[in-house]
C-alpha positions as CSV (number, residue, x, y, z in Angstrom):
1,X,107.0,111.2,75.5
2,X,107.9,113.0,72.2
3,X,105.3,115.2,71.8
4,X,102.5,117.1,73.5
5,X,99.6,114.7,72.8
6,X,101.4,111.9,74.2
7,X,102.0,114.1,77.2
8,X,98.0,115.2,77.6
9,X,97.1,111.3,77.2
10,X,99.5,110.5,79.7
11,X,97.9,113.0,82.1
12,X,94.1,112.3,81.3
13,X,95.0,108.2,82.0
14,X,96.5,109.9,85.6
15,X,93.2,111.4,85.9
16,X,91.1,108.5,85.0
17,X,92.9,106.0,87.1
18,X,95.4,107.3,89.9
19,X,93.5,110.7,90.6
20,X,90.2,108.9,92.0
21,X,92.4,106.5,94.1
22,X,94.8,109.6,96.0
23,X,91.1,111.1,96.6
24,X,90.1,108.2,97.9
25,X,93.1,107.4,99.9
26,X,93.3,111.1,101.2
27,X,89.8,111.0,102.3
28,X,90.2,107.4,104.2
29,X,93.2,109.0,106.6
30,X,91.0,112.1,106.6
31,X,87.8,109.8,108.0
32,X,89.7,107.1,109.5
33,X,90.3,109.0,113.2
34,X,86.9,111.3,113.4
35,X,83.1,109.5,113.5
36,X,81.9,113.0,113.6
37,X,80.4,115.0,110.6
38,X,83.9,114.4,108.5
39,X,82.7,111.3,107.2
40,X,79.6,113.5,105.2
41,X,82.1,116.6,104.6
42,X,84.7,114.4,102.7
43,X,82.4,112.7,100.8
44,X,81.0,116.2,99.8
45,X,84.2,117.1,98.7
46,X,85.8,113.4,97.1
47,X,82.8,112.6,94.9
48,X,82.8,116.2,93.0
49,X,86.8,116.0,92.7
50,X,86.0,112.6,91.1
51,X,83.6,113.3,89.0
52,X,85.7,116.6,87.6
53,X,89.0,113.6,87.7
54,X,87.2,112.0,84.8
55,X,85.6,114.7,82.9
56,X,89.2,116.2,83.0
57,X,90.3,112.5,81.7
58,X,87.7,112.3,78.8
59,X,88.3,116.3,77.6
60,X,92.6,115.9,77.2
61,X,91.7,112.7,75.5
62,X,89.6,114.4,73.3
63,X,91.8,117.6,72.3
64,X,94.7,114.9,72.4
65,X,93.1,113.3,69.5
66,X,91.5,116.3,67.5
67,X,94.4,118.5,67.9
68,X,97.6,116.1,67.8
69,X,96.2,113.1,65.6
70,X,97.3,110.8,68.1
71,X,96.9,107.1,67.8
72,X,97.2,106.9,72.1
73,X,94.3,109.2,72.4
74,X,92.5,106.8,70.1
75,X,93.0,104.0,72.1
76,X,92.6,106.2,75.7
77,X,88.8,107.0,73.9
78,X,87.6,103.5,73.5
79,X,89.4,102.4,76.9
80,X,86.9,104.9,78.7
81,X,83.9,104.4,76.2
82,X,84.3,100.5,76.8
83,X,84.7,101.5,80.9
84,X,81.1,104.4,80.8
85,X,79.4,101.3,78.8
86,X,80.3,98.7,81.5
87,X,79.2,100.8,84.0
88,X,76.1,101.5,82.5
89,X,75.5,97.7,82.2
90,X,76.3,97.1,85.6
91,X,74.1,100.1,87.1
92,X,71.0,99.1,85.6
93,X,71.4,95.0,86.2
94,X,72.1,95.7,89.8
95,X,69.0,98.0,89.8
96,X,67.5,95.1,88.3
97,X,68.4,93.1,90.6
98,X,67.3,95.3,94.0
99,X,64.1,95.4,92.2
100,X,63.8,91.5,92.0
101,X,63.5,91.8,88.1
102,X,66.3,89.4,88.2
């Protein structure tokens, strides 16, 4: 890691891919001794940290690749348009699907 976009790519692939499984992980042990209301607090709490895990992801990439030039970035970029298009796709055929279109 030579210079500092490098670094902020490094960090926003962390947060795209290892941050959402520690959350998850964390939250399992966390649910995986009480039935009680901690199974509805924890998802509270892991789905936001998630969804702020891959904004942060998509923003470093982004000033990575404005502000450093970096060809990583680049690649980081269509690596998580390619992953928001798949997911797309697969949101609406499964809707698709529930609904019997299918």
């Amino acid at each position: 890691m030579d210079n500092k976009g490098t670094r902020l790519c490094v960090i926003s692939l962390l947060c795209m891919f290892l941050a959402p499984l520690v959350i998850f992980m964390i939250a399992g042990n966390f649910m995986s001794g009480d039935i009680s209301g901690a199974t509805a607090d924890a998802y509270g709490v892991m789905i936001p940290l998630d969804i702020a895990s891959y904004i942060v992801a998509w923003v470093l990439a982004i000033i990575s690749r404005v502000k450093y030039k970096n060809r990583f970035s680049l690649v980081l970029i269509i690596l998580y348009g390619s992953l928001l298009a798949l997911s797309v796709i697969g949101i609406i055929v499964l809707f698709c699907v529930i609904m019997g279109l299918f």
